[in-house]
N, C-alpha and C positions, 0 to 999 in steps of 0.2 A: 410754506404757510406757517404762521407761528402765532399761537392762542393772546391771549391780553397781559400775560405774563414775560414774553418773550420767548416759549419753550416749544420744541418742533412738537405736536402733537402724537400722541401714540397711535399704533393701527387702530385701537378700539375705539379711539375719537376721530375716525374719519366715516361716518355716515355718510357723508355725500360719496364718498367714492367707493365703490364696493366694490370695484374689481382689485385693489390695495393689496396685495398679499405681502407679508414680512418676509425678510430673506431666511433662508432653509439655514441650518448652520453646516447642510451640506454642500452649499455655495463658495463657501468658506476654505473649506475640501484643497490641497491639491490633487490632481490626477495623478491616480498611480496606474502602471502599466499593468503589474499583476501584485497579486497577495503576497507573497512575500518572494524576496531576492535569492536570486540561484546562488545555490551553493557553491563554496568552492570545488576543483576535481579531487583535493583528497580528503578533505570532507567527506564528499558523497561517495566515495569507494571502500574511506572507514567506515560509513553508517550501513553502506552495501554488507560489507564482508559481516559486522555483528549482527547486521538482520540475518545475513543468511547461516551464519554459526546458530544464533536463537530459532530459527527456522527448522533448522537441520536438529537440534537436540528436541526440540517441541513435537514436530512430527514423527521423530522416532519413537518418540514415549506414544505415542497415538497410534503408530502404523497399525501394532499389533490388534489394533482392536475387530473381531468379525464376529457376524452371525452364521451360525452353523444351521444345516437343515437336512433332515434324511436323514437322521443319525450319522453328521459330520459328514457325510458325502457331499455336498455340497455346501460351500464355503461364501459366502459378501464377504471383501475385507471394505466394510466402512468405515474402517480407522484409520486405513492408505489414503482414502478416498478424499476423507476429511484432510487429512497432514497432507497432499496434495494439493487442494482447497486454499489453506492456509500458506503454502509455499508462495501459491501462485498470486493470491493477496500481497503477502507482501514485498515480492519482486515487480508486484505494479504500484505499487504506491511507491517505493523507491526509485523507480523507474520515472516516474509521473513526477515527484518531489524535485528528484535530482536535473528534471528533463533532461535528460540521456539514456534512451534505450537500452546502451551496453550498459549501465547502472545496472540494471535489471537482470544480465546476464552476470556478473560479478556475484550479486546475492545469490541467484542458482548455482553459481559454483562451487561458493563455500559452501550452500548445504548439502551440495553431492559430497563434497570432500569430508564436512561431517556424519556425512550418515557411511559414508565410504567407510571413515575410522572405524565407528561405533559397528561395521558389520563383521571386524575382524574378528576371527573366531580366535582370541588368546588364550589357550590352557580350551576349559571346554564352557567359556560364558563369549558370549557374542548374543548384542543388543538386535542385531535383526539375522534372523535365522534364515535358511533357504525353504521360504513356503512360499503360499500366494500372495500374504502379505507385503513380504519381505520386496518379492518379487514386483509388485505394484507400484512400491514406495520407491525400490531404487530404479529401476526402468520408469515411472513418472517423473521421478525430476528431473531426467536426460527431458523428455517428451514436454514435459507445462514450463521448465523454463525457456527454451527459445520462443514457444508459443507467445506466454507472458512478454518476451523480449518484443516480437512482432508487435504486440498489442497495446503494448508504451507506444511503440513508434506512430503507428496508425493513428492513434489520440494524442500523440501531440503535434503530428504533421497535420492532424486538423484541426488542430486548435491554433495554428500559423493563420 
């Protein structure tokens, strides 16, 4: 239909027709499958290993942190707890990113192997000592990375 000028009229001049709606400009769209494109595999095994180096230095500066009660008899290390927290964070997001579970397990391994290094005792300075801290932090991330590994998988085999 076209006005006395010859021009297709706009949505706002068509009064008689009210069900009229203009196209969305997400009609326009093509369909994407997901948000962004899988990484390649060594790609996601360098981004693996520096998360889990950054991981691994991050939570080591953190492990030490506790609260003490009873006059130091009793010990929270909620600074394992946390650097635990944040391990487990980001071998799921890389996990999730890379969609490959064993992504996930690559980042826990470099941050056992760093926190591994930083607990050598050389001369008489070593970054994590043998307390309950220490002890947390390194027997957690044997324990929250495969967990975390599990937990990629789970969510992405149902996101299939």
């Amino acid at each position: 239909m076209t006005d006395s000028t010859g021009h297709q009229p706009t949505p706002a001049q068509h009064p008689a027709d009210p069900d009229h709606q203009p196209p969305s400009p997400a009609q326009h769209l093509p369909e994407r499958k997901s948000g962004t494109p899988k990484p390649h595999r060594w790609a996601a095994l360098a981004a693996a290993a520096g998360a889990g180096i950054g991981s691994g230095l991050l939570g080591t500066s953190l492990h030490g942190h506790a609260w003490y009660f009873n006059g130091g008899d009793t010990v929270v290390p909620y600074g394992a707890v946390l650097a635990l927290l944040l391990l487990a964070s980001v071998c799921l997001f890389v996990g999730l990113w890379s969609r490959n579970s064993w992504v996930a397990v690559v980042c826990g391994a470099a941050a056992y192997l760093t926190a591994g290094a930083l607990s050598l005792q050389l001369g008489s300075v070593g970054m994590i000592t043998n307390n309950l801290q220490g002890t947390v932090w390194l027997y957690g991330i044997a324990v929250a990375t495969p967990l975390t590994s599990w937990l990629a998988w789970a969510l992405l085999r149902k996101k299939r």
